[in-house]
MISEDO-364254 format. One record per residue (C-alpha): x, y, z; residue in one letter. Coordinates in Angstrom, 3 decimals, decimal comma. Example, Ala and Ser with C-alpha at 12.3 -4.5 7.8 and 13.67 -1.06 7.14 Angstrom:
2
12,300 / -4,500 / 7,800 / A $
13,670 / -1,060 / 7,140 / S $
***
This chain:
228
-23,677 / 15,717 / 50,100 / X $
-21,828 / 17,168 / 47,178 / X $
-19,181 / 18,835 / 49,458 / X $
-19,096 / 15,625 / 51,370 / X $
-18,356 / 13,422 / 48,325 / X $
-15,372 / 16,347 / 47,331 / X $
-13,802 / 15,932 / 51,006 / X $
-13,330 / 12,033 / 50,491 / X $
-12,118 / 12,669 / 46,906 / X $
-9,227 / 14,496 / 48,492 / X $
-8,740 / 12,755 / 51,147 / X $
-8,563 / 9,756 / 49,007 / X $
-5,797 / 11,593 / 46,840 / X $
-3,933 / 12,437 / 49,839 / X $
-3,659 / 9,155 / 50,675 / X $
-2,889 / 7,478 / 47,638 / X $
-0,220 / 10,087 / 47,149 / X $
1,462 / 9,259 / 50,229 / X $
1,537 / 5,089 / 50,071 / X $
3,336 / 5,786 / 46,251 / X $
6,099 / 8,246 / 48,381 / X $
6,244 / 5,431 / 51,194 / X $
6,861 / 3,087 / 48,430 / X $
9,303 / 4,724 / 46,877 / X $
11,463 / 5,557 / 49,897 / X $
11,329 / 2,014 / 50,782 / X $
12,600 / 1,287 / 47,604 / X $
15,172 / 3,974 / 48,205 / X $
16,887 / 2,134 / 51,194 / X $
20,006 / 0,850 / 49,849 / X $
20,593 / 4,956 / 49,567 / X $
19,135 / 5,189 / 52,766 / X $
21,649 / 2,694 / 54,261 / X $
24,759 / 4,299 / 53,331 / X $
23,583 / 7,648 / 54,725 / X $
23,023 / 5,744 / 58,047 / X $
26,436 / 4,391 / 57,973 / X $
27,832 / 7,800 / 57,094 / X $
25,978 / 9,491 / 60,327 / X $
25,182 / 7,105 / 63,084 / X $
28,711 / 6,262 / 63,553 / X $
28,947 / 9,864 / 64,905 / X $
26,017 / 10,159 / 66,709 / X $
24,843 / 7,685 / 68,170 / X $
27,067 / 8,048 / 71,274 / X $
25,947 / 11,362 / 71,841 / X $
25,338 / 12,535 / 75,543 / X $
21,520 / 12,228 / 75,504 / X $
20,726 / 11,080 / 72,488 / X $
18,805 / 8,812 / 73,549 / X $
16,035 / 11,047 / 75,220 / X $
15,870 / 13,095 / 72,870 / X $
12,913 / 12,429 / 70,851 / X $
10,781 / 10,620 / 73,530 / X $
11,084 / 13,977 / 76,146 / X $
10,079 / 16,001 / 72,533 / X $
7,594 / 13,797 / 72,203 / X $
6,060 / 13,982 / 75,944 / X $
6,341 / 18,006 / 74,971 / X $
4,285 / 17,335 / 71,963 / X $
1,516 / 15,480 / 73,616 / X $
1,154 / 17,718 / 76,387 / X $
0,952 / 20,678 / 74,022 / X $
-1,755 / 19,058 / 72,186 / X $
-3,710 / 18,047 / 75,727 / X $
-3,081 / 22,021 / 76,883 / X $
-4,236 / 23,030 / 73,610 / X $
-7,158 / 21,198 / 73,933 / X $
-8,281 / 22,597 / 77,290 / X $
-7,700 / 25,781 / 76,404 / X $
-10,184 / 25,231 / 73,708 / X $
-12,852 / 23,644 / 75,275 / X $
-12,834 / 26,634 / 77,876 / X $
-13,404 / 28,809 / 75,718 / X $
-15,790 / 27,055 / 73,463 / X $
-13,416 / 27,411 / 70,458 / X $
-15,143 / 26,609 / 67,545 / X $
-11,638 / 25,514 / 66,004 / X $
-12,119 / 21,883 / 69,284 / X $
-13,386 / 19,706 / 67,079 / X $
-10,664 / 20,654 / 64,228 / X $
-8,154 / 19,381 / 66,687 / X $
-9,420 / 16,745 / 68,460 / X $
-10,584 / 15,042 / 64,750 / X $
-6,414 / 15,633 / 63,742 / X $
-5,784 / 13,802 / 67,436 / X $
-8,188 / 11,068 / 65,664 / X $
-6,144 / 11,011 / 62,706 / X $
-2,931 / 10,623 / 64,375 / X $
-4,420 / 7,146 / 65,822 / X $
-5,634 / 5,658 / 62,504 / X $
-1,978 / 6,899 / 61,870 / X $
-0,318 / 5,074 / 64,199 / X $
-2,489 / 2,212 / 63,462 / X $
-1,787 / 2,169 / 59,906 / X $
2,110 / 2,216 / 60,396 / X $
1,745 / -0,603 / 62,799 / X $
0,540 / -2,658 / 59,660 / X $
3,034 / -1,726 / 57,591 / X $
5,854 / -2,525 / 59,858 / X $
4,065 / -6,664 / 60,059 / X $
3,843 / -6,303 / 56,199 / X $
7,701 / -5,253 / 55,686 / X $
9,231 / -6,719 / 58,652 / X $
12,638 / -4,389 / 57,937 / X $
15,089 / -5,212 / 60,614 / X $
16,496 / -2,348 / 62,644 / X $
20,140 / -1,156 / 61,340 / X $
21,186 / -1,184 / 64,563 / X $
21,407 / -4,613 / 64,597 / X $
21,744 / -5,042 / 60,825 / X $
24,187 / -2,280 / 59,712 / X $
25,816 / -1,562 / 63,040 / X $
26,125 / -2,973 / 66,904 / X $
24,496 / -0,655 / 69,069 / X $
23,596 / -1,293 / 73,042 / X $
20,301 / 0,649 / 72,930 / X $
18,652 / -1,280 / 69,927 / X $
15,397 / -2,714 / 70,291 / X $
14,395 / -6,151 / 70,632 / X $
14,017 / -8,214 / 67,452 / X $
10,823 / -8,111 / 66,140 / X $
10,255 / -4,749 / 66,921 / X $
10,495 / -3,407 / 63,126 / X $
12,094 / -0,674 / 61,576 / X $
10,096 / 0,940 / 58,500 / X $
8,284 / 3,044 / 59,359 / X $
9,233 / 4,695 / 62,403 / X $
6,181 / 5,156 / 64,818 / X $
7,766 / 7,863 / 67,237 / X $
7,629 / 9,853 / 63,807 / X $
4,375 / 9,104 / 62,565 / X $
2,847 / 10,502 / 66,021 / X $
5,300 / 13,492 / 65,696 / X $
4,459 / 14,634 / 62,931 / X $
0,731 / 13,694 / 62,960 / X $
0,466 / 15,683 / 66,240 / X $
2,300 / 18,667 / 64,893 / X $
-0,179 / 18,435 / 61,901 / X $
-3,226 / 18,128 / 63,617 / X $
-1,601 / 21,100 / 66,276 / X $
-0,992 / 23,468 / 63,024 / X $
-4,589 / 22,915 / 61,504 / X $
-6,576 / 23,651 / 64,541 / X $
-4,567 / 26,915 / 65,317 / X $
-4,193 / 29,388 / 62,873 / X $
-5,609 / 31,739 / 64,576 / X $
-4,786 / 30,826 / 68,658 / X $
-0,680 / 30,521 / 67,952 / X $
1,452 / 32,642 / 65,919 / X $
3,490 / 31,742 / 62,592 / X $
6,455 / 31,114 / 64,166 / X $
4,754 / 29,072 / 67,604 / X $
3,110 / 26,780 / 64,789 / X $
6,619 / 26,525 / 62,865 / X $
8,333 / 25,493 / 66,340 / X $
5,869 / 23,386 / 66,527 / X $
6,428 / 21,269 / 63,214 / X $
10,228 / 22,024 / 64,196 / X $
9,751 / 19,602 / 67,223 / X $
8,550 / 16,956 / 65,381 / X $
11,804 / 17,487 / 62,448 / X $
13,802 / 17,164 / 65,915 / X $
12,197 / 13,957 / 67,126 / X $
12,487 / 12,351 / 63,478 / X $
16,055 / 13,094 / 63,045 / X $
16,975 / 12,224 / 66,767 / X $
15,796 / 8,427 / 65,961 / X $
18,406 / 8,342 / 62,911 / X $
21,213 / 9,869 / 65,393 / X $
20,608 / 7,240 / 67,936 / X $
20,671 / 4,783 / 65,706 / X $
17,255 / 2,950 / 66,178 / X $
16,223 / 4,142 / 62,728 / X $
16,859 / 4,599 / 58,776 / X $
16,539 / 7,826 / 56,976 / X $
13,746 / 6,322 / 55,283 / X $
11,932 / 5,131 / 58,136 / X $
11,439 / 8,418 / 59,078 / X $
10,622 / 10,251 / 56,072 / X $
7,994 / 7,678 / 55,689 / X $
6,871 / 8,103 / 59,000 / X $
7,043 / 11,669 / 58,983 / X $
4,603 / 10,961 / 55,202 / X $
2,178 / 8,491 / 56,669 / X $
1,633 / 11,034 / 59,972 / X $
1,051 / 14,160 / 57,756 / X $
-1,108 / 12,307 / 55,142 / X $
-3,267 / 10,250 / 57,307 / X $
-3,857 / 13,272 / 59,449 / X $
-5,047 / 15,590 / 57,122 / X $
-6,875 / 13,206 / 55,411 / X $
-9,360 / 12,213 / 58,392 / X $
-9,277 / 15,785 / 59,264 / X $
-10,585 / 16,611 / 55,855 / X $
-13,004 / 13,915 / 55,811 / X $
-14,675 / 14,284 / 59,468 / X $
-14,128 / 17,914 / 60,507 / X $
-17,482 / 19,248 / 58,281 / X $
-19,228 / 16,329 / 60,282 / X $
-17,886 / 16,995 / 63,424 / X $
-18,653 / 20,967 / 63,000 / X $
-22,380 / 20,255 / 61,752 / X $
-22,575 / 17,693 / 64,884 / X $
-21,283 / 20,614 / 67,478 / X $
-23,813 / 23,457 / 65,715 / X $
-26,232 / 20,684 / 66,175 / X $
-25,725 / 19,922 / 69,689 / X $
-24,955 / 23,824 / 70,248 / X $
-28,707 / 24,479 / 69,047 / X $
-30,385 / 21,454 / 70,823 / X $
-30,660 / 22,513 / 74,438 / X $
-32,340 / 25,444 / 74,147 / X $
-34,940 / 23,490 / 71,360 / X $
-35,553 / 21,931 / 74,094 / X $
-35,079 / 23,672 / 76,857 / X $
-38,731 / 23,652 / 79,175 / X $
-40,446 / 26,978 / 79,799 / X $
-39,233 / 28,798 / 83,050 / X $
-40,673 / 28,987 / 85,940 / X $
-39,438 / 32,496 / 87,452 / X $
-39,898 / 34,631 / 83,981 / X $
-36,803 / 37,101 / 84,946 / X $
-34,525 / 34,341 / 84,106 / X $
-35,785 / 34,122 / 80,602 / X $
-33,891 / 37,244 / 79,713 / X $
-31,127 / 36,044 / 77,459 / X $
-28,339 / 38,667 / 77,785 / X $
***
């Protein structure tokens, strides 16, 4: 109970420490606006650019559902770490969602410069959401797998999702800070739930992992009682 009550403490931090950044880089965006006007200009007709971050991102998703696989064949005791970061990147996601209706920040590509590829109005700016799951998927992929990839997989890994977040500030659809707070609210959020649920979830699977043979009925042929 006491190590319980220590996990939400933390998490709790965590997440108190990230809305103050969030807050501040929204309160940074004048800054963030000029470096916008100084880049996009330059990149945002780039062959590609477009793709970019959604093809990362497909890479990113299908790392996590391989990852995942791979665990559960094996019975990796390290499943429920990652699936519980997979959790936190959709209270993420949801989280940024309500922010965006809260700010309502226009995208710059309609506000600081004319770009074809802009999304529709209404479909708000701060923070970016292709970020937030970025990162939050490269977070939750780092926990859970310390010891199945390498330094340097992992650190591709979290490289991906730098690529994604600075590919939506090339193309345009997206201000510095809308990123960095997305990239804040992913990394926070996820660690956060992870901290809070993954001593549940691992006293659930020992749980379950002891249950069936509680309960399993005598056998009938006693040669198959012999547990090798």
């Amino acid at each position: 109970m006491r190590a319980s009550a220590k996990s939400y403490e933390r998490a709790g931090m965590m997440l108190i420490a990230a809305a103050v950044v969030v807050v501040v880089l929204f309160l940074l965006r004048d800054v963030s606006a000029a470096v916008y006007r100084a880049v996009v200009p330059h990149t945002a007709d780039l062959p590609g650019i477009g793709l970019i971050a959604d093809i990362a991102l497909l890479v990113l998703v299908a790392l996590f559902a391989v990852l995942a696989a791979r665990m559960w064949r094996t019975r990796s005791r390290h499943l429920g770490d990652l699936l519980m970061g997979g959790f936190g990147v959709v209270v993420a996601y949801a989280l940024s969602e309500v922010v965006k209706s809260f700010v309502s920040e226009d995208r710059p590509c309609r506000v600081q410069l004319t770009l074809p590829d802009c999304p529709a109005a209404g479909d708000w700016s701060f923070p970016s959401n292709h970020t937030v799951i970025a990162v939050g998927l490269a977070t939750a992929i780092v926990l859970a797998t310390e010891r199945m990839l390498s330094t340097l997989q992992r650190g591709l890994v979290a490289a991906l999702a730098v690529l994604i977040a600075l590919a939506r500030v090339q193309q345009g659809v997206h201000y510095p800070h809308d990123v960095l707070a997305g990239a804040v609210l992913g990394a926070a959020v996820t660690v956060a739930v992870v901290v809070m649920l993954v001593p549940w979830a691992r006293g659930r699977a020992r749980a379950l992992g002891r249950r069936p043979r509680a309960q399993e009925p005598a056998a009938e042929n006693p040669a198959a009682d012999v547990d090798a």
